[in-house]
N, C-alpha and C positions, 0 to 999 in steps of 0.2 A: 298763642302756640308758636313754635318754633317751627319755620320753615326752609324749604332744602335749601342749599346754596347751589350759586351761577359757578360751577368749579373755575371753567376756564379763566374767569375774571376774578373770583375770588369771594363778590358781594352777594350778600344775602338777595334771594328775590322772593319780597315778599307779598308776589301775589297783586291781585286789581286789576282793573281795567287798562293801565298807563302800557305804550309801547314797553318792551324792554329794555330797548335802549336806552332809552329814555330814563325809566327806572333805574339804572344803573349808574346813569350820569348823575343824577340829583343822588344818589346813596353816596356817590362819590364826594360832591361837594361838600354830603355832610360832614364828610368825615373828616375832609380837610380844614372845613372852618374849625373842626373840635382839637383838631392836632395844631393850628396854627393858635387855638386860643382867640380866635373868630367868636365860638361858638362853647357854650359848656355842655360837657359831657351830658349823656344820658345816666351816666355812671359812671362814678369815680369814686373807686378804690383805694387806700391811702392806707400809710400803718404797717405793708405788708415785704415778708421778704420773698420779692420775685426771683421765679428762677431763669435765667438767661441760658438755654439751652446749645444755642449755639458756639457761646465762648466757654461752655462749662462753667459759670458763676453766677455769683448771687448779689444783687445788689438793690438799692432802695430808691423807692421813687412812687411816685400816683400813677397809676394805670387810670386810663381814658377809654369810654368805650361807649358805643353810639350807634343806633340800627346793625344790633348785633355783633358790631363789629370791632378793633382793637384800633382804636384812633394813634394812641401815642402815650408819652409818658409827662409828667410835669416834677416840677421839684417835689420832696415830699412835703404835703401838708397846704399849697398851694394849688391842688389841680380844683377845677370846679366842675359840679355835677349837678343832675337837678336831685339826684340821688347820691349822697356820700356814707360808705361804708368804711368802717374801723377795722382795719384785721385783727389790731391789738398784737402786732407781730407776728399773725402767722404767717405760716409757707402760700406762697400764690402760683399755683403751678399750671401748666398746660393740661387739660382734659385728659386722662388715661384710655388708651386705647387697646382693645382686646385684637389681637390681629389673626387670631381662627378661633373659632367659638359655630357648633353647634347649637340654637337656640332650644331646639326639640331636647336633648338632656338635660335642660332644666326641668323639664315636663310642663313647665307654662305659656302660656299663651305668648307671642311677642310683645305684648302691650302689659303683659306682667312681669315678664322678661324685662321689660325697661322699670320700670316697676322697682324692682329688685335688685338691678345693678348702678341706677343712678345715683343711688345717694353712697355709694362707695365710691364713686370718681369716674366711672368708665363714661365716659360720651358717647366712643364710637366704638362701635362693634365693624369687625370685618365674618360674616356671618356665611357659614357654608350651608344649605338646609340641604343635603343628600340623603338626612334621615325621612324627609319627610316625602321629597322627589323619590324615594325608593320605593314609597308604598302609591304617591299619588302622582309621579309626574311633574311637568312642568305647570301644575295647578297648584303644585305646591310650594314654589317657586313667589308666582302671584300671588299667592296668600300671603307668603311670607312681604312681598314688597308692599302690598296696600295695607296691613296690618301695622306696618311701621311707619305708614305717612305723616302721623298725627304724632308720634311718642317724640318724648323730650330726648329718648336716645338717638342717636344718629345712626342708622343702621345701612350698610354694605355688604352688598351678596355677592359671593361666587356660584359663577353655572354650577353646579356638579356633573363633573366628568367621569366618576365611577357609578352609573344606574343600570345595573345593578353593578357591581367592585370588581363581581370578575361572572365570568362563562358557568361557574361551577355551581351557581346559586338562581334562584325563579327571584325577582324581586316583582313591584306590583306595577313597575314600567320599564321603558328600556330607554334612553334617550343616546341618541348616537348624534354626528357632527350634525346633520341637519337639525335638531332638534335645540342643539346648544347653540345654532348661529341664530335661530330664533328671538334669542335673548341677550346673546352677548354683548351687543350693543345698546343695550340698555343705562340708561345714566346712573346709577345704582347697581350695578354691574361691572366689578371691578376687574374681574377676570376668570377665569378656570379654577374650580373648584380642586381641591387635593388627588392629586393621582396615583393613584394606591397602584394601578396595575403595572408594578415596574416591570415584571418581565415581557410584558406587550410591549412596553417601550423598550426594553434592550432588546427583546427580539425584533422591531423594526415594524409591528402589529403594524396597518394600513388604517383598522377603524380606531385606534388608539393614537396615531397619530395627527388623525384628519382634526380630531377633535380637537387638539394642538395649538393646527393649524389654523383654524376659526378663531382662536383668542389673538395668535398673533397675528390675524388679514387688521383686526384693529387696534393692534399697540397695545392689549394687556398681558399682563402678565399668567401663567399658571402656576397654582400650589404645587407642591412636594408632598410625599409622602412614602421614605427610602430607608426603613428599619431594616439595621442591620448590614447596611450596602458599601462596598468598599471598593477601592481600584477601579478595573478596567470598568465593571458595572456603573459606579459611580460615575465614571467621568461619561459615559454614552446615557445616563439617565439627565444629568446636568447638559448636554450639547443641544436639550431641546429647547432651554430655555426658562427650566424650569426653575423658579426663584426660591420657593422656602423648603423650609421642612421644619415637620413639629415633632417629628419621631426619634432624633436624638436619645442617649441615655448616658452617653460617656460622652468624653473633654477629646478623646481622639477622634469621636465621630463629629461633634462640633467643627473641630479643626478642618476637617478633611470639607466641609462640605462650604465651610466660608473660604477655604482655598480655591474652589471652583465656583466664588462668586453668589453663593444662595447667601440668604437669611437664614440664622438657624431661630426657632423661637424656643424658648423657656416653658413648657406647660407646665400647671399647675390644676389638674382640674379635681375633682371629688376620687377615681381611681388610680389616677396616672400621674404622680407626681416626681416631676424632673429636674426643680430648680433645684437643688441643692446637688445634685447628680452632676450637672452642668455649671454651675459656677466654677470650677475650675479651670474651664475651659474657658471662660471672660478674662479678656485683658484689655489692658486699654487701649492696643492695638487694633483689639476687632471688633470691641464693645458695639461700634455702630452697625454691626452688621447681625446685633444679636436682639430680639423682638421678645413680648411676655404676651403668652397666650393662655387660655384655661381647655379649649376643645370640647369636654364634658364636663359640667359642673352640676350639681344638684342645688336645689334648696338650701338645704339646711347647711351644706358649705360652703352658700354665702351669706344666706343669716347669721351663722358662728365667724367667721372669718373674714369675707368679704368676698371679694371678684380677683381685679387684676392688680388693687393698693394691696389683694393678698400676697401676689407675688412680689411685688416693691417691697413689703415686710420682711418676707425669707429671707432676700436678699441681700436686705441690708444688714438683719440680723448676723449674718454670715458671713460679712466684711466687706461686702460689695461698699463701696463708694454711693453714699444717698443721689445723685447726680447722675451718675450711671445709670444706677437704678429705674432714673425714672425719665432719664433719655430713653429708657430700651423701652419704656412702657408709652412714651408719647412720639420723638421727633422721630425715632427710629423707624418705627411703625409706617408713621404717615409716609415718610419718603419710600419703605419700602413699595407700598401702595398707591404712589403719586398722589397723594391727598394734600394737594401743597398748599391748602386754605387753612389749615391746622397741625398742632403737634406742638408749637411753640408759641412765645408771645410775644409779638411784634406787629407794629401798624399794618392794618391792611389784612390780620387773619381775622377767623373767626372767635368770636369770645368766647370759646371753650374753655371754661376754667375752674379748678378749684382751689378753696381755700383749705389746705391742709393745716392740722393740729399743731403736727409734731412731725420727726422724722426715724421715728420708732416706730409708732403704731401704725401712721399713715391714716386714721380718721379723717374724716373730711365735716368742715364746720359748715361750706356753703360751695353748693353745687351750681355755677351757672354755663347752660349752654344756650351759644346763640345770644349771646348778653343777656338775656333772662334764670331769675334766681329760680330751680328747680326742684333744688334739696338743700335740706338743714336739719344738722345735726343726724344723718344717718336717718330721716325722712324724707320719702319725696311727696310734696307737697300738693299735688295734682295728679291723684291714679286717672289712668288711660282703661276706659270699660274696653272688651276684647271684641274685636270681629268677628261673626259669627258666618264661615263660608261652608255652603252644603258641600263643595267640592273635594274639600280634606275631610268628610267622614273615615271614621274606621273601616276598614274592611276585614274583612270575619269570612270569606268564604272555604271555607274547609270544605273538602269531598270525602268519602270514604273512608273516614276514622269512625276506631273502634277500639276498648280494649284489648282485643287480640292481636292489634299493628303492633304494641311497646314486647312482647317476646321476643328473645333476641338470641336465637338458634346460630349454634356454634359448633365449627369440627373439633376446633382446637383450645385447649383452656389457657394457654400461653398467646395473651392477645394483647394488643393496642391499647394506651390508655392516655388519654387528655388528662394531662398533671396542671392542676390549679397552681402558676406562680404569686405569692401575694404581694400586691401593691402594683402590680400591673394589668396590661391584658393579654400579655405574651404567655403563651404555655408552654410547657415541656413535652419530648414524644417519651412516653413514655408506657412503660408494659409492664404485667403482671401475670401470676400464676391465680387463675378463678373459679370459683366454685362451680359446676356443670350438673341439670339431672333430667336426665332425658334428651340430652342433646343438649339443650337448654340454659344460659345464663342465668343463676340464682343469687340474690341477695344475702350477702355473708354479715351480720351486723357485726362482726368485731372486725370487719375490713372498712376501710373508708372508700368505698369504689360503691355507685351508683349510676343509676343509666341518664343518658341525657338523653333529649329528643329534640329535631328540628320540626316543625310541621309545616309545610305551606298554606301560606292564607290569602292571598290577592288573586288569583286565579283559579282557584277550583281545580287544581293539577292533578289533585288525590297525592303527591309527593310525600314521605314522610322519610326520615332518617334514626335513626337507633344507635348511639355509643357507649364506651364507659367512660365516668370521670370520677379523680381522686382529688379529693383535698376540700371538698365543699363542703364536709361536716355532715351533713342531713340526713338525718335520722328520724325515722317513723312520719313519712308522708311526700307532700310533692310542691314545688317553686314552680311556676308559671309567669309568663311574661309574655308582651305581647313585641316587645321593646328587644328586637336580637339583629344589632349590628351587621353588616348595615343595609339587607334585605328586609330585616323586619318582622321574618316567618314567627310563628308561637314558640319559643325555645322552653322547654318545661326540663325537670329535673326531680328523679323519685328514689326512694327505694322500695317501693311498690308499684306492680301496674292500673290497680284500680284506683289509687290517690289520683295520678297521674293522668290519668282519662278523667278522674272528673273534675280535675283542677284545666284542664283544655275545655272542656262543655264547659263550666262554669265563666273563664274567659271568651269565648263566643258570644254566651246570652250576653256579658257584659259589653262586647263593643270592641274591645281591647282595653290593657292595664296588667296588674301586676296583682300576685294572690297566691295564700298560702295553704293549701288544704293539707286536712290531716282527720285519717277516719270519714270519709267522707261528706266533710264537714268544714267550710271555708272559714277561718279562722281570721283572715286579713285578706281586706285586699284594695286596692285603688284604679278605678275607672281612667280611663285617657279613652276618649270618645272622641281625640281629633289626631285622625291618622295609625291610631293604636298607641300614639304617644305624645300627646300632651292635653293635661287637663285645663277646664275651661275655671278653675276653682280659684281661688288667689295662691301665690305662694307661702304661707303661712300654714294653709289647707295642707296644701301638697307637703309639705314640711312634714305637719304630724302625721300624716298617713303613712308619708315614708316611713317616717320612727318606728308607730307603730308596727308596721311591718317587718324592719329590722328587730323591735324586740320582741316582737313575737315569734319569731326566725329564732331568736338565740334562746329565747326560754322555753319554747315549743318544740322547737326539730335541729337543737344543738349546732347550728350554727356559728361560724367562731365569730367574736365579738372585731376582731382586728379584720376580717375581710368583707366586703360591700358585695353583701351575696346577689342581688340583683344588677347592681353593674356591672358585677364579674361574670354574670350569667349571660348578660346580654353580649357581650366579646364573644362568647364561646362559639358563635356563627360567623365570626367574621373571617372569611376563607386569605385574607392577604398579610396580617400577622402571624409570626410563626408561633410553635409550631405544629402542632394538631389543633385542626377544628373542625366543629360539622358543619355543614350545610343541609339543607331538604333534600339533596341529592345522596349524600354520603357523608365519608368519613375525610377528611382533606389533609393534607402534607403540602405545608405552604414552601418546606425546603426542595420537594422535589412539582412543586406546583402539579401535584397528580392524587386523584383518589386513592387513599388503600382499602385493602380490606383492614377487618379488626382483627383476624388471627394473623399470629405470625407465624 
């Protein structure tokens, strides 16, 4: 099994009884006997076109590699191995690195999660778990790190510094500065997780600051996260130090934000696709200062597609430069991150490497991380069983729900309404003229306006909230989810109240997950028993359930085939994109960072 590296020094430590220094100097020696030709490789590589990340070029030669590590080069067809592989001319490239990634929106466990993304090329994850920390705290934190000791993926967390995202939401913990300096110093702890609450930080917030401050008392860096932020905002959100951002969607917001020194990253994940949006904003001017992320990806978009070789595809598809490409997906990355043991291939890193096909598809023929062969041919070769920690159970505590909470009594029929935009998770504020009787909001079926609901579930609050939303299609019955960005509460969706109450009972008994009722009658649905979001099942599992549920979605309750009704469902609570959303508390106006009402 693959084990973590000495960052500072660079050499694998792998473990035993031996001082470490000790260890260290003998890893050393080996690797110099193997570079000087002393000593034959552990593995040698031959055949292949490497890619030389640092001068932008490609050229040929035998890669050497030896307790993990990247010894040196030899002529081609001369280096000695105890192990000699052919590439047959393919591409030999740096390990791909995802540089913000969610692991909880895959719905899989970490150890499936690696699973899943290693035989497409990705190594390293830089991995933010705030999904999970929202429902369980800093236990969710430690799940995520011991989960990922043993996996062939290479996994790095940031704190999460939005628990809960903002003031206006109950999440299932709260972790403030004390809480994050608990862990930030953790060797697997690269820095502060994405900071969604810009306006605590342009307003000068004290507890939004402090928490800042903890990442830099140690030298790391903190995320970005500035949709939509321009000028004078801009530049007092960048003064903190904050280095990326993933929230991009135009070439002018790219610009703006690598002029003031950030990382912008490319996502591409199952709702939120931006490479194509943002390539025009790559040049080779700033290319190094530009990263490929996924954030949220599902199953089944990377069963069909891949991970981050998916974005290296778009890209190049779209004229990007192959080299570019795949700088932004490897060298880029790591420097952003200080990860200066990887990202490129030269003596002295880690053998993170794959053998790519082609530089079209971006398939990967052979996956090795840590000098050891992982994956082949789009298998990994050694599943990782899942940690099983009681600490991330679901929680399920609802108070004082009823079908009589989803009524939703009005003065005014000229109200508020959450407009669905598709292919994102931004909304529109948007209003309508509504049908009323008795006071009362009524379900119009030749309108597309139905109610949404937030519920809180981690505390027993009794909280619930009541909207309207347009453009989600559904028709005759109710969406459920346990899964609502990035507090987590049950976010359901009906054009009935009793679907709607029994698709929330129904998600209870189960634990948390996702579920389609119609006629008082569960028609779909899938279990996440860990945290209320992710299943302990394989990916493949999770894959067809999902399907299943999207096409029972569009053949059952007319859902449109072109929008991801349950990822889009799960945005609809997140109170720091604009711009209406709910929270368990209300209704939210992320433009004026204030509750409304729903009449206007």
């Amino acid at each position: 099994m693959v084990h973590w590296e000495v960052r500072t020094c660079v050499i694998l430590d792998k473990g035993g009884d031996m001082p470490q220094s000790k260890q260290i100097k003998e890893q050393m020696k080996r690797v110099l006997d193997v570079a000087t030709g002393r000593q034959e490789a552990d593995l040698c590589i031959t055949g292949a076109h490497i890619l030389d990340v640092y001068n932008k070029e490609w050229f040929s030669s035998d890669l050497l590699i030896a307790d993990g590590l990247i010894c040196g080069f030899a002529k081609s067809g001369k280096g000695r191995g105890k192990e000699v592989v052919d590439a047959k001319g393919k591409y030999l490239l740096p390990g791909f690195i995802d540089a913000h990634v969610h692991i909880e929106s895959s719905h899989s466990t970490p150890e499936e999660f690696s699973n899943l993304v290693v035989p497409c090329g990705t190594t390293t994850v830089v991995a933010d778990p705030h999904e999970l920390c929202n429902v369980t705290g800093l236990a969710g934190l430690d799940y995520m790190i011991r989960a990922t000791e043993n996996t062939p993926l290479q996994a790095f967390f940031m704190v999460p510094s939005c628990v809960p995202s903002t003031e206006f939401e109950n999440s299932g913990a709260v972790l403030h500065a004390p809480e994050i300096a608990k862990r930030i110093g953790h060797d697997r702890v690269l820095g502060l997780g994405e900071m969604m609450d810009y306006p605590g930080i342009i307003a000068g917030n004290d507890l939004v600051l402090d928490k800042i401050l903890e990442a830099r008392k140690v030298g790391k860096p903190t995320d970005g996260h500035s949709p939509a932020i321009f000028g004078s905002d801009l530049d007092a959100y960048a003064s903190t130090g904050i280095r990326t951002d993933h929230e991009c969607e135009t070439a002018e917001e790219l610009h703006s934000r690598v002029r003031r020194g950030m990382y912008v990253m490319l996502r591409e994940g199952s709702a939120c696709k931006n490479v194509l949006g943002l390539l025009g904003g790559v040049t080779p001017s700033n290319s190094r200062r530009c990263l490929f992320c996924t954030d949220d990806r599902q199953p089944k978009s990377i069963l069909k597609d891949g991970h981050i070789n998916n974005n290296v595809r778009i890209a190049v598809s779209d004229g990007l430069d192959p080299i570019e490409a795949i700088c932004m997906a490897t060298i880029n990355s790591s420097e952003c991150y200080n990860l200066k043991d990887r990202g490129g291939i030269a003596p002295g890193l880690r053998a993170d490497l794959v053998l790519c096909n082609d530089l079209t598809d971006f398939s990967m023929s052979r996956v090795y991380i840590g000098g050891e062969l992982v994956a082949r041919d789009g298998q990994i070769l050694t599943k990782i069983p899942p940690h099983h920690d009681k600490k991330v159970a679901g929680k399920m505590h609802v108070k004082g729900f009823s079908v009589s909470r989803f009524e939703l009594p009005l003065k005014k029929s000229h109200v508020r309404i959450i407009d669905i935009v598709a292919g994102g998770v931004v909304t529109k504020a948007g209003e309508a003229e509504v049908k009323l009787e008795e006071g009362k909001w009524v379900h119009d079926p030749d309108v597309d306006i139905v109610k949404l609901a937030v519920i809180e579930r981690h505390k027993g609050t009794g909280n619930m909230s009541v909207a309207l939303i347009r453009g989600l299609g559904l028709k005759g019955g109710a969406i459920v989810s346990s899964v609502g960005h990035d507090s987590h509460n049950i976010v359901v969706a009906g054009d009935n109240d009793q679907d709607m109450a029994f698709a929330v009972e129904h998600l209870i008994r189960l634990g948390g997950g996702m579920a389609l009722v119609k006629d008082g009658k569960v028609l779909a649905s899938l279990a996440l028993p860990i945290g209320g979001l992710m299943s302990d099942k394989s990916s493949l599992e999770i894959a067809k359930a999902l399907d299943n549920l999207h096409e029972v979605g569009q053949e059952e309750f007319s859902l449109p085939k072109d929008l991801d009704a349950f990822t889009t469902l799960s945005f609809m609570a997140l109170p720091v994109i604009p711009a209406y959303k709910l929270t368990d508390i209300g209704l939210f106006d992320v433009s004026s960072f204030s509750f409304v009402p729903l009449e206007l």
